[in-house]
ZANU-198070 format. One record per residue (C-alpha): residue in three letters; chain; x, y, z. Coordinates in Angstrom, 2 decimals. Layout:
ZANU-198070
<'ALA', 'A', <X, Y, Z>>
...
end
This chain:
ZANU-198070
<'UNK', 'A', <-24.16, -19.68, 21.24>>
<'UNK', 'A', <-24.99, -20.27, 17.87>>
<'UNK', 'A', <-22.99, -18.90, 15.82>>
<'UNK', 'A', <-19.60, -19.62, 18.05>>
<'UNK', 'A', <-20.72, -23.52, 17.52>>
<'UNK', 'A', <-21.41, -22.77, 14.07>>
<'UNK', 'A', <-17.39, -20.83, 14.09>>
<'UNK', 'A', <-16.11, -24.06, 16.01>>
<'UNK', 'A', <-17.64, -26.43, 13.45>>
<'UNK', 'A', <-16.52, -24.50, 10.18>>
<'UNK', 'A', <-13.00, -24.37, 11.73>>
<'UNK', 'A', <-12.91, -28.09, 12.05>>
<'UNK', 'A', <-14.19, -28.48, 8.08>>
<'UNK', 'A', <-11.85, -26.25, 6.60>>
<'UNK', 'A', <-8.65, -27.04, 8.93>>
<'UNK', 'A', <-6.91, -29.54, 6.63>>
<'UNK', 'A', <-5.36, -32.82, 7.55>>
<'UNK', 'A', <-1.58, -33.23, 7.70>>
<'UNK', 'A', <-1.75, -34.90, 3.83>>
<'UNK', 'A', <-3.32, -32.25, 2.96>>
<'UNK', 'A', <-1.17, -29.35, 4.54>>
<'UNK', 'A', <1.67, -31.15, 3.40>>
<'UNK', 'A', <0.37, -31.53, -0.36>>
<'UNK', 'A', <0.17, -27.49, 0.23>>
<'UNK', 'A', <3.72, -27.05, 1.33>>
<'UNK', 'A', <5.58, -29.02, -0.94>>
<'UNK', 'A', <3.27, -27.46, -3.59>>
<'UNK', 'A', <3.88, -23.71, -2.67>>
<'UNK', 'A', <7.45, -24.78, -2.07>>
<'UNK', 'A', <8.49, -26.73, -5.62>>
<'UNK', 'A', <6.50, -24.05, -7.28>>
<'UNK', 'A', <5.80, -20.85, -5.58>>
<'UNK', 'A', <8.31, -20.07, -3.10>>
<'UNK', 'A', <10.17, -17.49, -3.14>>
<'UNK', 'A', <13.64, -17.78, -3.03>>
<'UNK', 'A', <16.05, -17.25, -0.37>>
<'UNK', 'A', <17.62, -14.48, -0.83>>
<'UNK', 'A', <14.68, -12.47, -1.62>>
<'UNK', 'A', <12.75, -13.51, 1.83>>
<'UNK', 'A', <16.35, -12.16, 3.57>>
<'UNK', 'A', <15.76, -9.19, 1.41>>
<'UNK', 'A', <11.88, -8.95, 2.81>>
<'UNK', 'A', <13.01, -9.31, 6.29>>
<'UNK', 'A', <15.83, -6.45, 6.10>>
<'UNK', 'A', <12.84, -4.65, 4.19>>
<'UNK', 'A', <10.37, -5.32, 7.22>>
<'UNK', 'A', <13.07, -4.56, 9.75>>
<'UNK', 'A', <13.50, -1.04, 8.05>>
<'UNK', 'A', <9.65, -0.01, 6.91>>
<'UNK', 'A', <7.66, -2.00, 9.22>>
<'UNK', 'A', <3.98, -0.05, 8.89>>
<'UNK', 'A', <3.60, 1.61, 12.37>>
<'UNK', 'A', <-0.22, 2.00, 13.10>>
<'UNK', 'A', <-0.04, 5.97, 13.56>>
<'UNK', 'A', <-2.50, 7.12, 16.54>>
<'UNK', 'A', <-2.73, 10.43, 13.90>>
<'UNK', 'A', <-4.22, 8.68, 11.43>>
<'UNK', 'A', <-6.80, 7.12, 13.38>>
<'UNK', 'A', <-7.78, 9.92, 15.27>>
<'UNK', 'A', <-8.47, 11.58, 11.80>>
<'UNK', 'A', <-11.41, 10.62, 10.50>>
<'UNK', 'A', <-13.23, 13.97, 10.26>>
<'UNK', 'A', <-10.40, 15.97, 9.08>>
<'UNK', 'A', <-9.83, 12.92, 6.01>>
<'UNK', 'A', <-13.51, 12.48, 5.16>>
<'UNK', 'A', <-14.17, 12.53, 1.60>>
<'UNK', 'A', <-16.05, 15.65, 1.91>>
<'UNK', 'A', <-13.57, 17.81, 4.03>>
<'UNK', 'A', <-12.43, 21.03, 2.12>>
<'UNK', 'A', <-10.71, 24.21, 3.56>>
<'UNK', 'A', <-10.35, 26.95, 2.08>>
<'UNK', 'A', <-7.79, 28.08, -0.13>>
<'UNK', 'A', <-4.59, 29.13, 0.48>>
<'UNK', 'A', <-4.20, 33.25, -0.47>>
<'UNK', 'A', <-0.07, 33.17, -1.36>>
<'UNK', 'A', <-0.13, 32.43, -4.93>>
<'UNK', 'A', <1.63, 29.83, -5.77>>
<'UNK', 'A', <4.34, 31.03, -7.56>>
<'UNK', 'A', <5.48, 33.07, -3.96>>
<'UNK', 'A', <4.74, 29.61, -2.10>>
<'UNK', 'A', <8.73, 28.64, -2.52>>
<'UNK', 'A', <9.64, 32.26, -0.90>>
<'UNK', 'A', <7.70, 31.08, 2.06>>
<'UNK', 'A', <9.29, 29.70, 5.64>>
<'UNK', 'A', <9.35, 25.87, 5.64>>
<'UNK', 'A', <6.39, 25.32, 8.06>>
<'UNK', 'A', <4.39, 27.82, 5.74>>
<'UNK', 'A', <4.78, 26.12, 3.13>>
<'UNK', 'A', <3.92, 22.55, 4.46>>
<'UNK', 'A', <0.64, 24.58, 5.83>>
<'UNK', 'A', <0.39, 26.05, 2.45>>
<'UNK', 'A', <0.63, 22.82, 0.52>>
<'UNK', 'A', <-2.28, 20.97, 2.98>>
<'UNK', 'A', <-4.95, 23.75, 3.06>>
<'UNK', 'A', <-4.48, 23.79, -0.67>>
<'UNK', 'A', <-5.12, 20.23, -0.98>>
<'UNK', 'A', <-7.46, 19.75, 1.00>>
<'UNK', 'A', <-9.40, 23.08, -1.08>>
<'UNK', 'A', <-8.82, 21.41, -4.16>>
<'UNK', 'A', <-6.40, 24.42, -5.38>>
<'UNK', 'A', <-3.96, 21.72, -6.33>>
<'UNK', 'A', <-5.99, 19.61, -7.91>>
<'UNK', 'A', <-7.61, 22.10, -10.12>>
<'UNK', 'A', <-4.12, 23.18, -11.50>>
<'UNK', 'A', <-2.48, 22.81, -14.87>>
<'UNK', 'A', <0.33, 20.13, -14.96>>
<'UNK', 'A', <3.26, 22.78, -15.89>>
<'UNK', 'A', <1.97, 25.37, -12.20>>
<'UNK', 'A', <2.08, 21.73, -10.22>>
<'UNK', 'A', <5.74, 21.33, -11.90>>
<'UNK', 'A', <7.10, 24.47, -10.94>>
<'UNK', 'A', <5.39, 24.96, -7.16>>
<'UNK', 'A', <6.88, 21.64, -6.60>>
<'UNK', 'A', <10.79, 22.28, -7.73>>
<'UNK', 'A', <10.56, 26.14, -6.01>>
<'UNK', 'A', <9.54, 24.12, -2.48>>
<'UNK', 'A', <12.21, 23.81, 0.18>>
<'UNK', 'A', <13.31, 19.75, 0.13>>
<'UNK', 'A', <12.17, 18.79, 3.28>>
<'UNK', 'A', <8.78, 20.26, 2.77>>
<'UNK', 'A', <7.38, 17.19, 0.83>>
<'UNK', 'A', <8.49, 14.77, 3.66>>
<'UNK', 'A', <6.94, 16.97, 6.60>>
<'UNK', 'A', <3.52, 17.22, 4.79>>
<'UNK', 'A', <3.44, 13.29, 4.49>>
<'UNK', 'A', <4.66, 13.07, 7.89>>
<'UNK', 'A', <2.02, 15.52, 9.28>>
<'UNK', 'A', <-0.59, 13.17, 7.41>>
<'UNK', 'A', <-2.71, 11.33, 7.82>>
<'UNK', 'A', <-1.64, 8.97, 5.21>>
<'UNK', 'A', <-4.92, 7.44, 5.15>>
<'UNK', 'A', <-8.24, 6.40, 6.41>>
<'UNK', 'A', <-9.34, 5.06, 9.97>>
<'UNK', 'A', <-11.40, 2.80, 7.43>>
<'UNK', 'A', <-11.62, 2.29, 4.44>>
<'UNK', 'A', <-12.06, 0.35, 0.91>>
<'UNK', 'A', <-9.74, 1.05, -2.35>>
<'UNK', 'A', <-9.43, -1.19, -5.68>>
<'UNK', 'A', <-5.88, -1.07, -6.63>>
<'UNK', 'A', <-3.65, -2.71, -9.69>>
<'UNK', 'A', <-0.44, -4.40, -8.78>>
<'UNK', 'A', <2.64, -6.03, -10.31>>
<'UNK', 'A', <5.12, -7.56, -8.59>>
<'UNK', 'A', <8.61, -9.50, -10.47>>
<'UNK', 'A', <8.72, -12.85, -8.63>>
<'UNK', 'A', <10.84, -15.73, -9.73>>
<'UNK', 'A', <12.66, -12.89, -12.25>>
<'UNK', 'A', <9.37, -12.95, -14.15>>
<'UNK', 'A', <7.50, -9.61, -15.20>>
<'UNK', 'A', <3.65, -10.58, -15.00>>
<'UNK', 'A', <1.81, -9.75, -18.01>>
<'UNK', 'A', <-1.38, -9.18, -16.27>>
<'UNK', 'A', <-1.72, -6.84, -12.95>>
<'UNK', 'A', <-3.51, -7.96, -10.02>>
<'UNK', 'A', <-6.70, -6.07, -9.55>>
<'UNK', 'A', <-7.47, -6.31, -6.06>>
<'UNK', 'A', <-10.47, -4.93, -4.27>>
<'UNK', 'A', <-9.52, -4.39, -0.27>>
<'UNK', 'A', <-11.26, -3.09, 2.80>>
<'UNK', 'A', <-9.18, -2.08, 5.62>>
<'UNK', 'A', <-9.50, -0.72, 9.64>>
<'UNK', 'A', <-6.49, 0.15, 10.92>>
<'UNK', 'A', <-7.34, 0.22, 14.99>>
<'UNK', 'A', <-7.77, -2.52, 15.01>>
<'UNK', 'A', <-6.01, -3.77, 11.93>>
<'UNK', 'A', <-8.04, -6.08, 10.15>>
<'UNK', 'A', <-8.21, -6.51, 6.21>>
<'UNK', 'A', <-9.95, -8.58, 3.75>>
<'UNK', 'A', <-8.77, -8.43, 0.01>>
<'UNK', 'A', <-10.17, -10.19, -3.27>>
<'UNK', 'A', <-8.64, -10.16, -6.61>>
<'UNK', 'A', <-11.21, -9.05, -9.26>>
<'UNK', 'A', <-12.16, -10.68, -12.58>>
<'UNK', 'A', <-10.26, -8.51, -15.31>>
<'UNK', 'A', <-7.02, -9.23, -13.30>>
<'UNK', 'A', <-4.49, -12.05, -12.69>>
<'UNK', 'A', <-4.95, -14.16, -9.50>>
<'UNK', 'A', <-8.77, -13.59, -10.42>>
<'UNK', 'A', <-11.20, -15.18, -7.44>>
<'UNK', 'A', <-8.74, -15.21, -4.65>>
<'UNK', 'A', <-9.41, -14.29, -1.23>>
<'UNK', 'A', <-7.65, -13.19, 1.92>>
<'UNK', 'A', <-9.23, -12.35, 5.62>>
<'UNK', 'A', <-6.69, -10.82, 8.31>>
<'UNK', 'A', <-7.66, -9.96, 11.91>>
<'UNK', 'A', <-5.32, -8.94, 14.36>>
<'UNK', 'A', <-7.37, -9.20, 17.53>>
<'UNK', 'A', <-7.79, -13.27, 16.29>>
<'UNK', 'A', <-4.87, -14.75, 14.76>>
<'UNK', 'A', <-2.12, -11.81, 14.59>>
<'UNK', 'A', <0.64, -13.99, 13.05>>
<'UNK', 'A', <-1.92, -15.81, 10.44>>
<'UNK', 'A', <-4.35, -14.78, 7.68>>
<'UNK', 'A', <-6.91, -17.39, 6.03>>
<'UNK', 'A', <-7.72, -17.76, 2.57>>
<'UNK', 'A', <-8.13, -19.93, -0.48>>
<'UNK', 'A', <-6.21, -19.09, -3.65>>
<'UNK', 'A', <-9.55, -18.81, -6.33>>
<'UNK', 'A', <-9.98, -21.46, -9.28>>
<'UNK', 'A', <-11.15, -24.92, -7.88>>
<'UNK', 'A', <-9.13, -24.35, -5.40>>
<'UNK', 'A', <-11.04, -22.03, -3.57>>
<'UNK', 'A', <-12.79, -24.96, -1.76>>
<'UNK', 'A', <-9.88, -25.43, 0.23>>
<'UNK', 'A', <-9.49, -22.54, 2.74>>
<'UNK', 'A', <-7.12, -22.54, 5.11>>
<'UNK', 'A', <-5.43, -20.44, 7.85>>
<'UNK', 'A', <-1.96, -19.82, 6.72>>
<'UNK', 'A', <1.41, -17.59, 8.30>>
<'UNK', 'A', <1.67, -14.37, 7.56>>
<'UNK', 'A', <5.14, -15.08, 6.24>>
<'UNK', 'A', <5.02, -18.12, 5.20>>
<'UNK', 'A', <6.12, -19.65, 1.45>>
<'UNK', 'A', <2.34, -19.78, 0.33>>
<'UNK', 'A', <1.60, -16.25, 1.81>>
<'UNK', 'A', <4.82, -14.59, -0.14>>
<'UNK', 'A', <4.39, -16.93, -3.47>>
<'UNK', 'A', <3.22, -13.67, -5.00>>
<'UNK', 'A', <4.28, -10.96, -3.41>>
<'UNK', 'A', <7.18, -9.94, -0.76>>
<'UNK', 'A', <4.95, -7.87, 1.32>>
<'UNK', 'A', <2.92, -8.86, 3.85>>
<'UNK', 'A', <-0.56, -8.37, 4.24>>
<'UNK', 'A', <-0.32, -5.79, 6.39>>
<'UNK', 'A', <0.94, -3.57, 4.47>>
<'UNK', 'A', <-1.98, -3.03, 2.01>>
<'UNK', 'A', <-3.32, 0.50, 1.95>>
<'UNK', 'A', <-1.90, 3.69, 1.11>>
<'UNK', 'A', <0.21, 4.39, 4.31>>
<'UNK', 'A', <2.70, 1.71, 3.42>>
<'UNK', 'A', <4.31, 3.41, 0.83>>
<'UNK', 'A', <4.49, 6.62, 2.36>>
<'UNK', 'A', <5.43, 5.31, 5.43>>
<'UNK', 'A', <8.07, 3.71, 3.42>>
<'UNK', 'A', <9.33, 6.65, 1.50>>
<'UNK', 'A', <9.92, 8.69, 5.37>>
<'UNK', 'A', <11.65, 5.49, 6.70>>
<'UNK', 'A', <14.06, 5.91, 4.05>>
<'UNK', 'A', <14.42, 10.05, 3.47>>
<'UNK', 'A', <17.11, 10.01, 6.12>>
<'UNK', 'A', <19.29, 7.20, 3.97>>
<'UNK', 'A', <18.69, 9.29, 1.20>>
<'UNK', 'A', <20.39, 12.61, 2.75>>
<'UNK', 'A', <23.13, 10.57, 3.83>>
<'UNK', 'A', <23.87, 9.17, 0.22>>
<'UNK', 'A', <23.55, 13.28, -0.90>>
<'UNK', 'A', <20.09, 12.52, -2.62>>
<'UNK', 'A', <18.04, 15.83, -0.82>>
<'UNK', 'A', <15.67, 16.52, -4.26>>
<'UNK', 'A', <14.29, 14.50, -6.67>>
<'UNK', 'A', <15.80, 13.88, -9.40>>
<'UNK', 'A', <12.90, 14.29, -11.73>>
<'UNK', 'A', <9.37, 15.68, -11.11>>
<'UNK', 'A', <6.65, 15.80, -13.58>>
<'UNK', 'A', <2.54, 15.25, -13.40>>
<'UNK', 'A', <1.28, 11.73, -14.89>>
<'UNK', 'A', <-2.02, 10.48, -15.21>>
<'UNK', 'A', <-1.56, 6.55, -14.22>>
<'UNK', 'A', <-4.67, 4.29, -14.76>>
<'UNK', 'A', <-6.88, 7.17, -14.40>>
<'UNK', 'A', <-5.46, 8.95, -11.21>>
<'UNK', 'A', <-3.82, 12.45, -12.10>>
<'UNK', 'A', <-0.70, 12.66, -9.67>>
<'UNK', 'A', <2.64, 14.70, -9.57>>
<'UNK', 'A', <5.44, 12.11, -9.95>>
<'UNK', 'A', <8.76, 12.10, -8.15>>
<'UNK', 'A', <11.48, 10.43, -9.01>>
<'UNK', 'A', <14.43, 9.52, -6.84>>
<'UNK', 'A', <17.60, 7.67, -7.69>>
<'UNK', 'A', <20.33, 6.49, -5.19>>
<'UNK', 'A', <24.46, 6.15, -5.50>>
<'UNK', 'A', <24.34, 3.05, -4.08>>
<'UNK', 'A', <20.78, 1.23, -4.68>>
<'UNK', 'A', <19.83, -2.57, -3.26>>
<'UNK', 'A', <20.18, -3.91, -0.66>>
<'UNK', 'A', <21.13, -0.77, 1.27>>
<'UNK', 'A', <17.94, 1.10, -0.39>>
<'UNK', 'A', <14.68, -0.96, -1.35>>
<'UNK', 'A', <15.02, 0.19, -5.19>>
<'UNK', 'A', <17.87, 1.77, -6.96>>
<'UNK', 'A', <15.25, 4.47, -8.26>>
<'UNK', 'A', <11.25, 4.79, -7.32>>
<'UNK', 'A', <8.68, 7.03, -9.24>>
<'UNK', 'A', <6.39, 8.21, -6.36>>
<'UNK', 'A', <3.19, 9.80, -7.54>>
<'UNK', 'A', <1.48, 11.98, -5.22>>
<'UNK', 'A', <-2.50, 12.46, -4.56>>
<'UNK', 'A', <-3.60, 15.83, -5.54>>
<'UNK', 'A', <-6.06, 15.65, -2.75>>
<'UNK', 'A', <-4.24, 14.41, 0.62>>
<'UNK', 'A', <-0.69, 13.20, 2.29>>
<'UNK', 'A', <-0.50, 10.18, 0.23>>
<'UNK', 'A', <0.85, 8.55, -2.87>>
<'UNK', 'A', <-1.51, 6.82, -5.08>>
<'UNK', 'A', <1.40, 5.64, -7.62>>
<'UNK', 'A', <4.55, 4.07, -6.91>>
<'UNK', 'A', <7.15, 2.22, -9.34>>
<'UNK', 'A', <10.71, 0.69, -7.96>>
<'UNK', 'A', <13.27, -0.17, -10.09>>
<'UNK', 'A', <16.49, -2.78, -9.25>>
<'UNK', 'A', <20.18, -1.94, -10.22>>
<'UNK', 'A', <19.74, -2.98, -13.73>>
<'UNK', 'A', <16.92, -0.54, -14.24>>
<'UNK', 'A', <14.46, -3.15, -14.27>>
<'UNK', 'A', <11.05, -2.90, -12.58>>
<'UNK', 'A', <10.41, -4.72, -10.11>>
<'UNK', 'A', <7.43, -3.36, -8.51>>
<'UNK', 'A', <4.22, -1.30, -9.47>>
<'UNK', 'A', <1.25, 0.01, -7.17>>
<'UNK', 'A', <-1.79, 2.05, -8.70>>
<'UNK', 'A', <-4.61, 3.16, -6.01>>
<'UNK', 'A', <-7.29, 3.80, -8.49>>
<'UNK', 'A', <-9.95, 4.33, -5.99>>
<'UNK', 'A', <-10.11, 5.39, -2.32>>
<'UNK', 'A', <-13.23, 5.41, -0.40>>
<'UNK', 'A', <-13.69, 6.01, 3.05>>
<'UNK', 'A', <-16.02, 3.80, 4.79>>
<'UNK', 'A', <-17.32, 1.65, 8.02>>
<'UNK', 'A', <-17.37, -1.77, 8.56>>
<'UNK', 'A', <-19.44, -3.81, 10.54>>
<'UNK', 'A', <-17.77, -6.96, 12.37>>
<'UNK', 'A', <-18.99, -9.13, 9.04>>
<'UNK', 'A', <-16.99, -7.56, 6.85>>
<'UNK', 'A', <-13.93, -9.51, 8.46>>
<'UNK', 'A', <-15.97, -12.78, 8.57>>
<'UNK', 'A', <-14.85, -16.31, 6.72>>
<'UNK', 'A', <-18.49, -16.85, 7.46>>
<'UNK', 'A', <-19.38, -13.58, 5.22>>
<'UNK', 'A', <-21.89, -15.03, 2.49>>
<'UNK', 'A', <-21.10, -12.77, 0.63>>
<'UNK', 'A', <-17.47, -13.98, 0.32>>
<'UNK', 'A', <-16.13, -17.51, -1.66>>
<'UNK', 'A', <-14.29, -19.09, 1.61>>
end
């Protein structure tokens, strides 16, 4: 009883009063909004990639725990591009999982990768998971908003479940947006998140839509699609677009070392680019270790970037009902 009188009175203290939530709109709007024709771009986007939450990857805890190894593969991997299709997409997970892949040199992770059939990368992300039942990762991100290029990345340090979904992100110290705060529960308030934006500001907290101007002022995703199965889920939605333009390899692979994670980097380019794709050409860098990508760039029709995503670290862990608190005291709200 206590603490639900204690939720009901915090609630009324932080809910602000119609100056107020108008101060906040015509603030987010004049200066923060994003324009137009880049939310009708974000809801063709959503339409498109919306992040389902795969049964697979919540049933998969044990398989995906940090410590689960196999053991290695015995095709060597030069013969691994000889191999049926399913045997290779079997080949390529037991020797993740082993930490064969990991453990080799950047020119054997080249060539494996251009002698595998083209559909072999999409079934192994497919087959998953693409990520944790729970989890927490710090990641750096840059988004172009406005037409501006940040100079600073957002370092952001997030916990996520996934059944149900429920997230709560903060941006670090060393980054841009430093002090914010976000808190999003599906089971409570699907269509809202609450949060305060850092600064002085972060004594006014306030529940806020999910697609709202002051939730997409600095990026064009939603909440609910931080973690790593967004972009992989992201890359599937779109393989079949990318047979139909003619685009069945990538155009480029190589192994890059981004902000200390060691991946093998694809790069695709279509014909056509936006709005029919979401980039012209992405740089996809793939975890040595499981069905994921840790790196991804995108790039508009002029060749400019307009999106970057390092996971530097992935951890997998439980959460107890605090964790997803406002009334956390361990948390700024």
């Amino acid at each position: 009883m206590h603490r639900a009188r204690r939720r009901r009175q915090n609630r009324k203290l932080i809910r602000p009063s119609a100056w107020v939530s108008s101060l906040l709109a015509a603030l987010a709007l004049s200066a923060i909004a994003v324009p137009a024709s880049a939310q009708e771009a974000v809801s063709r986007a959503a339409a498109t990639i919306a992040l389902p939450t795969s049964t697979a990857t919540s049933a998969a805890g044990p398989a995906l725990s940090a410590g689960a190894t196999s053991t290695p593969p015995k095709t060597p991997a030069a013969l691994v591009g000889k191999l049926p299709l399913d045997s290779q997409v079997r080949w390529l997970s037991r020797a993740a999982r082993s930490g064969m892949l990991a453990n080799m040199s950047d020119a054997a992770l080249v060539s494996l990768f251009k002698s595998l059939d083209p559909l072999a990368l999409p079934r192994y992300l497919k087959d998953g998971p693409n990520g944790y039942p729970s989890y927490e990762f710090t990641m750096l991100r840059r988004e172009r908003i406005h037409g501006q290029w940040p100079d600073q990345a957002d370092h952001m340090l997030v916990r996520v479940t996934r059944d149900p979904l429920r997230v709560y992100a903060k941006w670090l110290p060393d980054g841009a947006h430093a002090g914010q705060e976000i808190l999003y529960d599906e089971t409570a308030r699907p269509d809202e998140m609450y949060g305060h934006l850092g600064g002085l500001l972060k004594v006014i907290a306030l529940w806020t839509s999910l697609n709202g101007a002051l939730a997409r002022s600095q990026s064009r995703h939603s909440v609910r699609d931080l973690g790593t199965e967004y972009i992989t889920q992201q890359f599937l939605a779109e393989g079949k677009k990318f047979a139909d333009a003619g685009v069945m390899r990538a155009e480029d692979i190589e192994v890059k070392t981004i902000d200390g994670a060691r991946v093998v980097a694809f790069t695709y380019e279509t014909p056509s680019g936006q709005p029919e794709f979401y980039a012209k050409k992405e740089v996809l860098g793939l975890d040595l270790r499981r069905p994921y990508f840790r790196t991804a760039e995108s790039f508009d029709n002029d060749g400019n970037i307009f999106e970057s995503i390092v996971f530097q670290t992935i951890v997998p862990k439980t959460f107890d009902d605090t964790t997803f608190s406002p009334v956390n005291p361990a948390y700024n709200f």
